[in-house]
Backbone as CSV, one residue per row, in Angstrom:
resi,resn,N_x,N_y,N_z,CA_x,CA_y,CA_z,C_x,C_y,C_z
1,UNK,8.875,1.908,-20.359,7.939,0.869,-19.972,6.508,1.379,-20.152
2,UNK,5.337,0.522,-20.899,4.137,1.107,-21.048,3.628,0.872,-19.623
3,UNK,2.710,1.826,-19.262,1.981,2.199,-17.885,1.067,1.166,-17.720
4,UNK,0.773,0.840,-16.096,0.335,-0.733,-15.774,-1.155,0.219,-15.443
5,UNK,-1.734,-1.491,-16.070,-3.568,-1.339,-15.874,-3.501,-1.037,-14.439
6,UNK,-4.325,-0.107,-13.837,-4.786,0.312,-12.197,-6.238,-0.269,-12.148
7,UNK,-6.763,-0.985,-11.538,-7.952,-1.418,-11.531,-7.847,-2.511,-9.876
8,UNK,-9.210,-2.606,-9.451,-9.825,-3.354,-8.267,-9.241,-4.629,-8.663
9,UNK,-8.805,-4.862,-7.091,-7.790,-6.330,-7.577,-9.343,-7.529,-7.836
10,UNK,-8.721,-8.374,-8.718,-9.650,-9.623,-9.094,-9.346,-10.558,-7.619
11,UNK,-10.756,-11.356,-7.445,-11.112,-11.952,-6.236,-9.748,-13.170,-6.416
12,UNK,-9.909,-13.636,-7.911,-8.984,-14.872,-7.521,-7.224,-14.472,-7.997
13,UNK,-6.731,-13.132,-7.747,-5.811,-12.994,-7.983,-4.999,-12.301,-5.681
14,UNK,-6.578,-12.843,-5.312,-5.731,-12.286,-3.835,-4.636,-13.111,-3.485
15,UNK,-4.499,-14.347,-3.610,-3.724,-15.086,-3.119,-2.057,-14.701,-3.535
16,UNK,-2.415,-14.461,-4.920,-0.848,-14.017,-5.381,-0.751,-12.480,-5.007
17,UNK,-1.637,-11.298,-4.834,-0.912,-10.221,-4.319,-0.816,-10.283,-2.828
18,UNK,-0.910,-11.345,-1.679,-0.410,-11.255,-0.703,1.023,-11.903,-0.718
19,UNK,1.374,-12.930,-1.474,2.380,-13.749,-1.671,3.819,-12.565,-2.272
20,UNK,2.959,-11.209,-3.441,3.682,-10.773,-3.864,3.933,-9.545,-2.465
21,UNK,2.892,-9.149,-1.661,3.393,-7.975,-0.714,4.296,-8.675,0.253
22,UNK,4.279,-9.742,0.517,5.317,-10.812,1.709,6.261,-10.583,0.794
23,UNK,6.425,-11.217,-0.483,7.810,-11.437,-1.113,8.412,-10.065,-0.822
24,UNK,8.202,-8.844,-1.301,8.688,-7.421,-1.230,8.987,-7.394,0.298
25,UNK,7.622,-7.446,1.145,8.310,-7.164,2.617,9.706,-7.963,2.712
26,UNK,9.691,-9.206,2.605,11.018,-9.586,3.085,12.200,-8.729,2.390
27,UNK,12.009,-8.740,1.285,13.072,-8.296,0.421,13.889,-6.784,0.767
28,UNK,12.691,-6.222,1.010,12.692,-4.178,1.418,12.623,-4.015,2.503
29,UNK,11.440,-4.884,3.650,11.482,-3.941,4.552,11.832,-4.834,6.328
30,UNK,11.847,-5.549,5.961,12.036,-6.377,6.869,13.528,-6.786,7.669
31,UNK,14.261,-5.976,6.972,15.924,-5.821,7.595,15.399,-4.525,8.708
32,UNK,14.631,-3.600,8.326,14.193,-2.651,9.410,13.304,-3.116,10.763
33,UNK,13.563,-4.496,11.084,12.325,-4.219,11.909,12.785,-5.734,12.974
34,UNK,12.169,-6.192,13.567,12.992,-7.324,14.769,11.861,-8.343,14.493
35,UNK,11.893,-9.424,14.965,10.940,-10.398,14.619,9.478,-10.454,14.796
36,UNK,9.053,-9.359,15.774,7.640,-9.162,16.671,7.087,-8.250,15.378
37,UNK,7.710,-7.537,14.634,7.389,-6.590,13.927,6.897,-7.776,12.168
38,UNK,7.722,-8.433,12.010,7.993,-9.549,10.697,6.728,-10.331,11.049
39,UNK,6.755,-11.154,12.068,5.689,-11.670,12.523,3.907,-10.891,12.493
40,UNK,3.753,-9.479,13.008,2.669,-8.420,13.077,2.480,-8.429,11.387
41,UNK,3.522,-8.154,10.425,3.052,-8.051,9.109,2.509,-9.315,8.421
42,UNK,3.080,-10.179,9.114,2.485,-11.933,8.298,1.123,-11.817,9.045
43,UNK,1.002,-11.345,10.239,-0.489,-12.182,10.722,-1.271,-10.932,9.864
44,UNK,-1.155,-10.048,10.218,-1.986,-8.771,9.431,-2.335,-8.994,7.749
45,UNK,-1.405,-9.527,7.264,-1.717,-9.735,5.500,-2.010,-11.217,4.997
46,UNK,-1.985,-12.334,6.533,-2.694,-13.386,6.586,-4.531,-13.587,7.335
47,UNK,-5.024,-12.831,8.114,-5.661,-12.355,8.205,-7.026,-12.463,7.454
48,UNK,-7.749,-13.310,7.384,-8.917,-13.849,6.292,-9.770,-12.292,6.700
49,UNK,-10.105,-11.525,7.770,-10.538,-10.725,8.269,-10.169,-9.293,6.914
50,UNK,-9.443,-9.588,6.467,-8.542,-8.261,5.996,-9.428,-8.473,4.293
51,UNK,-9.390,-9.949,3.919,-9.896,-10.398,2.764,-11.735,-10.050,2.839
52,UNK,-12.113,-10.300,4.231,-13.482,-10.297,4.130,-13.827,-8.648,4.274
53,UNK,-13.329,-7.587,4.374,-13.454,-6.332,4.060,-13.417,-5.759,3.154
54,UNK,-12.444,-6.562,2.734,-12.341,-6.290,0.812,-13.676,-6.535,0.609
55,UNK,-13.871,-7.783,0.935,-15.244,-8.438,-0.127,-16.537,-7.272,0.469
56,UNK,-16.843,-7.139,1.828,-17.339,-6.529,1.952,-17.713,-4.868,2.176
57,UNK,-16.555,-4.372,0.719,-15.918,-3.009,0.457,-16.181,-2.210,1.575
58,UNK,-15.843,-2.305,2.447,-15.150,-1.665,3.826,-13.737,-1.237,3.376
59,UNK,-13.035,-2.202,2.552,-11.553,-1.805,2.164,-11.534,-2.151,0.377
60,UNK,-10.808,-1.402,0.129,-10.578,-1.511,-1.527,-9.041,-2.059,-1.820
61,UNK,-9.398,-3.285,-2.608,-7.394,-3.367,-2.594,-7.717,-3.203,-4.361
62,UNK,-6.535,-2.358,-4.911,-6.169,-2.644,-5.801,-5.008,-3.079,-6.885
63,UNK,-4.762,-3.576,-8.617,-3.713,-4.157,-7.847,-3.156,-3.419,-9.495
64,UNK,-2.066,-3.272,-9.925,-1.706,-2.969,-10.795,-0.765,-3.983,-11.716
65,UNK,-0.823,-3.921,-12.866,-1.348,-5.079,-13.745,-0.366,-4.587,-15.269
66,UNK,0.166,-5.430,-15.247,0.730,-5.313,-17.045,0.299,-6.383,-17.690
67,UNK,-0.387,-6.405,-18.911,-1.313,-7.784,-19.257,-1.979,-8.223,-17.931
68,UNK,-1.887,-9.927,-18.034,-2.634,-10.251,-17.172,-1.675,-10.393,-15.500
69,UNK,-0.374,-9.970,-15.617,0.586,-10.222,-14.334,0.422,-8.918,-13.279
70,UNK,-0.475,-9.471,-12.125,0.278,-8.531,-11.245,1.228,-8.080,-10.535
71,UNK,1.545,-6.725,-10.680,2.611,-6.334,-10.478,3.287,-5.336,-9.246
72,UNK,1.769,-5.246,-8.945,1.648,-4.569,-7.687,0.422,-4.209,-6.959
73,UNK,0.266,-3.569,-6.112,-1.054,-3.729,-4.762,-0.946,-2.965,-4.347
74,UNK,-2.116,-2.085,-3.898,-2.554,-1.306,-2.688,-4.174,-1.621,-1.910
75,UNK,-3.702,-1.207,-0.566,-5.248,-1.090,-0.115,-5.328,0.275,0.760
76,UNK,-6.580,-0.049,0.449,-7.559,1.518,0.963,-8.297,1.437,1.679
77,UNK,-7.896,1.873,3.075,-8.782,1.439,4.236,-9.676,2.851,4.651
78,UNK,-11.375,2.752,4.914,-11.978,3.151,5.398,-12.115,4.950,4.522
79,UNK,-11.718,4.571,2.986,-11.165,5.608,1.840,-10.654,7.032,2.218
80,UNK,-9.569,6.634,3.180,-8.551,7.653,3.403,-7.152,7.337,3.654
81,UNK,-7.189,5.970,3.856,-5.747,5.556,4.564,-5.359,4.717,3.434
82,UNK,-4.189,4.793,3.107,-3.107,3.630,2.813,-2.835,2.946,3.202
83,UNK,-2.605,1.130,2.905,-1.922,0.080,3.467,-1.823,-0.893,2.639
84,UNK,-0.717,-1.615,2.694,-0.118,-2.118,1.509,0.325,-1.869,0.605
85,UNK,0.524,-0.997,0.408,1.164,-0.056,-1.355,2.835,-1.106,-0.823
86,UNK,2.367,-1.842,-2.105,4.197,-2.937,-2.667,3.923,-3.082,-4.459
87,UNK,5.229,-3.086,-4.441,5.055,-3.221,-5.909,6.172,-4.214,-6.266
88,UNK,6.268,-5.124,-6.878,7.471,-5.967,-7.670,8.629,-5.365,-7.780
89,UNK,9.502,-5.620,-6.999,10.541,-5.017,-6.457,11.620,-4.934,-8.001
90,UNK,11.155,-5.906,-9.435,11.910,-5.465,-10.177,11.081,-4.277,-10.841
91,UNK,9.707,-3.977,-10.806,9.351,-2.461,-11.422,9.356,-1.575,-10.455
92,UNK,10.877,-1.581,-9.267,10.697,-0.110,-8.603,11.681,0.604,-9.492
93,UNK,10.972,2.145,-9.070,11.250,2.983,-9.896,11.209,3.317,-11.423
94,UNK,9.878,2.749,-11.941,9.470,2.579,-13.010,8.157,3.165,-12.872
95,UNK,7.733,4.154,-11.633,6.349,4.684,-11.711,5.375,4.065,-11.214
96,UNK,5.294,2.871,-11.198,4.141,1.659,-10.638,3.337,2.216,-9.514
97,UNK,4.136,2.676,-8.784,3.919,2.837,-7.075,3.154,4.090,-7.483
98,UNK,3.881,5.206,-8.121,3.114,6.169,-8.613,1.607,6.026,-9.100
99,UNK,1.866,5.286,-9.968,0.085,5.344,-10.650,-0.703,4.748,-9.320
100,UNK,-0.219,3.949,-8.823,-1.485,3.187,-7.462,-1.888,4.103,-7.017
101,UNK,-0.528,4.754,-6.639,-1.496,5.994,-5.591,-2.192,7.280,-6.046
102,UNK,-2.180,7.144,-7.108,-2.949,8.502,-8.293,-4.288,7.623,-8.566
103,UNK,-4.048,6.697,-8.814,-5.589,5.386,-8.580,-6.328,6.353,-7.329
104,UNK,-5.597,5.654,-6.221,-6.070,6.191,-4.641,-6.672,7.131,-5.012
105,UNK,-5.839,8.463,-4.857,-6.021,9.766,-5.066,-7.517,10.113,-5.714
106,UNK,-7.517,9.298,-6.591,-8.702,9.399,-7.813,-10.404,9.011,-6.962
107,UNK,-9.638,7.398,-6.489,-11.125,7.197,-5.512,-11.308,7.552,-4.201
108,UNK,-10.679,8.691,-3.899,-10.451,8.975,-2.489,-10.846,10.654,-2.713
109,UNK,-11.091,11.461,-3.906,-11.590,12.438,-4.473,-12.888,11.901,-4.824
110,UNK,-12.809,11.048,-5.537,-14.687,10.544,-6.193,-15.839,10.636,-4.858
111,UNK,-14.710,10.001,-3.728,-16.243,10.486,-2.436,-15.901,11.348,-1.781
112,UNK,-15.324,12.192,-2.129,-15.541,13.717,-1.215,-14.335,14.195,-0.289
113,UNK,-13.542,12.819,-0.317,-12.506,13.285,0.304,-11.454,14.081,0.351
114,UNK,-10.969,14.850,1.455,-9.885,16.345,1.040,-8.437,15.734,1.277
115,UNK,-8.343,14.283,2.350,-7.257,14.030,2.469,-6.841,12.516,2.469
116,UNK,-5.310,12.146,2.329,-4.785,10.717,2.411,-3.753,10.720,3.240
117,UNK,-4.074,9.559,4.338,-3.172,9.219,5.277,-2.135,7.651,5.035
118,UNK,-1.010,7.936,5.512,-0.229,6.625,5.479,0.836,6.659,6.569
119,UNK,0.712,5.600,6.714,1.779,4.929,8.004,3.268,4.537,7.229
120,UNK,4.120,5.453,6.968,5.264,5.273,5.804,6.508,4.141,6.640
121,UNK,6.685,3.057,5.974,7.682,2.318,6.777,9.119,3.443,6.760
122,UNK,9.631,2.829,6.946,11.736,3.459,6.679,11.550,3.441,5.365
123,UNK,11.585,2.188,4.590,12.244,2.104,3.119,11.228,3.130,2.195
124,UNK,9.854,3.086,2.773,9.097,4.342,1.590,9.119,5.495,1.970
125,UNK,10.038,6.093,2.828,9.839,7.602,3.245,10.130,8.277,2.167
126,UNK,10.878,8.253,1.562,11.340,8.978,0.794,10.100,9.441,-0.327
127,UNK,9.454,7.986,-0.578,8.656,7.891,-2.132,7.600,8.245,-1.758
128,UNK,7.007,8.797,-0.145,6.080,9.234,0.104,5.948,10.961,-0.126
129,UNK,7.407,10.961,0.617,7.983,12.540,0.468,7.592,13.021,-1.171
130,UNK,8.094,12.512,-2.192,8.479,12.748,-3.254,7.031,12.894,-4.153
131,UNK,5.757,12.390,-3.618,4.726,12.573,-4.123,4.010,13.604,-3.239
132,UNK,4.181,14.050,-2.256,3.749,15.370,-1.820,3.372,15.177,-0.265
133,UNK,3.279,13.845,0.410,2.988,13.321,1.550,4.066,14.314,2.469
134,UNK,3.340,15.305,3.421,4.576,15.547,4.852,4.035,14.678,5.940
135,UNK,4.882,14.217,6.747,5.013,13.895,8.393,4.202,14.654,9.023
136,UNK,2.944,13.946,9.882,2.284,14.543,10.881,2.922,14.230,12.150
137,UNK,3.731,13.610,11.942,4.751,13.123,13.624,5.980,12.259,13.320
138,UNK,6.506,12.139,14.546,8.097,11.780,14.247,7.816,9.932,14.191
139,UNK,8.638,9.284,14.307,8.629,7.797,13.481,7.960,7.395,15.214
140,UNK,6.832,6.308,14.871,6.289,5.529,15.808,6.571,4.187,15.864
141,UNK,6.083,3.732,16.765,6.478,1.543,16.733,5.649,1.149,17.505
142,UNK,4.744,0.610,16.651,3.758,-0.613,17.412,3.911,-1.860,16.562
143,UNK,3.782,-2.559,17.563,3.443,-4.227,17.625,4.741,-4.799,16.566
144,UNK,5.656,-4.020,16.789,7.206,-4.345,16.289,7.563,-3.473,15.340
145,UNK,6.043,-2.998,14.591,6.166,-1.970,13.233,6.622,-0.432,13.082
146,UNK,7.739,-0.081,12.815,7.928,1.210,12.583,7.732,2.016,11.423
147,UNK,6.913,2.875,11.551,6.670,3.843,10.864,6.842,5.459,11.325
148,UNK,6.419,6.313,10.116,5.963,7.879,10.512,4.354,7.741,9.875
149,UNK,3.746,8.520,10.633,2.342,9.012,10.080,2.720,10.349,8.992
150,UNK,1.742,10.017,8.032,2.109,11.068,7.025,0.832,11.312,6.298
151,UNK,0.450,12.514,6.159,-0.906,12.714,4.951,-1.107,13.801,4.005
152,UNK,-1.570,13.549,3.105,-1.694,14.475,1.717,-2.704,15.278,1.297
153,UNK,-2.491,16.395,1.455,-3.832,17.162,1.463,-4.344,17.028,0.009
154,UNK,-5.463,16.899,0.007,-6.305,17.125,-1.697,-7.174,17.835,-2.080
155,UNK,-7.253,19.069,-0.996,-7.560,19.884,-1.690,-6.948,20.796,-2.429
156,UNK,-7.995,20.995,-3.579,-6.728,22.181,-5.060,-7.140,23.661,-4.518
């Protein structure tokens, strides 16, 4: 598969990468979690608040792109944290997820930064593991959401 454009998501393509991170949540991650938790991820990625940070680059979403289809999303909160990294559940394991976060990596080095944090659900532990992310603590649950905290050192 040729490697997907990584670039700042386009203003009028938000509507479809929230539609596409819901579609994935249901699909991946949402058998892990009880309704308070399903519910916390809809209001959080419905959230006009979340859109107006973008705009007012407080947060960076970006979205990854083959031609003009996106194919996947991340955001970058406060340029250290992860949230949202989903990708089109038919290009998993095709690297996608990879390049986003080498994107990250990239603008999260450009300002000075040594490290990247993420809140890893169940279903991405593994793909967090596998890019170099360890566990700063054992699995947490708020507001229905379970995760582990996990972060990546960058310095070489």
């Amino acid at each position: 598969m040729e490697a997907a454009l990584i670039r700042p998501l386009a203003d009028e393509d938000w509507d479809q990468a929230m539609a596409l991170i819901w579609r994935v949540f249901l699909r991946c991650n949402a058998a892990d979690y009880e309704q308070e938790g399903i519910e916390s991820f809809l209001n959080f990625i419905s959230d006009e608040h979340l859109r107006l940070f973008c705009k007012l680059e407080e947060f960076e979403m970006v979205g990854a792109y083959l031609g003009q289809r996106l194919i996947g999303a991340c955001l970058l909160r406060q340029n250290s944290h992860i949230s949202l990294l989903f990708v089109d559940t038919y290009y998993h394991k095709q690297g996608i997820g990879r390049q986003l976060v080498g994107y990250i990596v990239m603008r999260v080095r450009q300002s000075g930064g040594s490290s990247l944090t993420v809140n890893a659900t169940p279903y991405a532990l593994d793909f967090y593991h596998r890019l170099g992310f360890t566990d700063t603590d054992s699995e947490q649950y708020k507001e229905g959401i379970r995760f582990v905290p996990m972060v990546l050192s960058l310095k070489d």
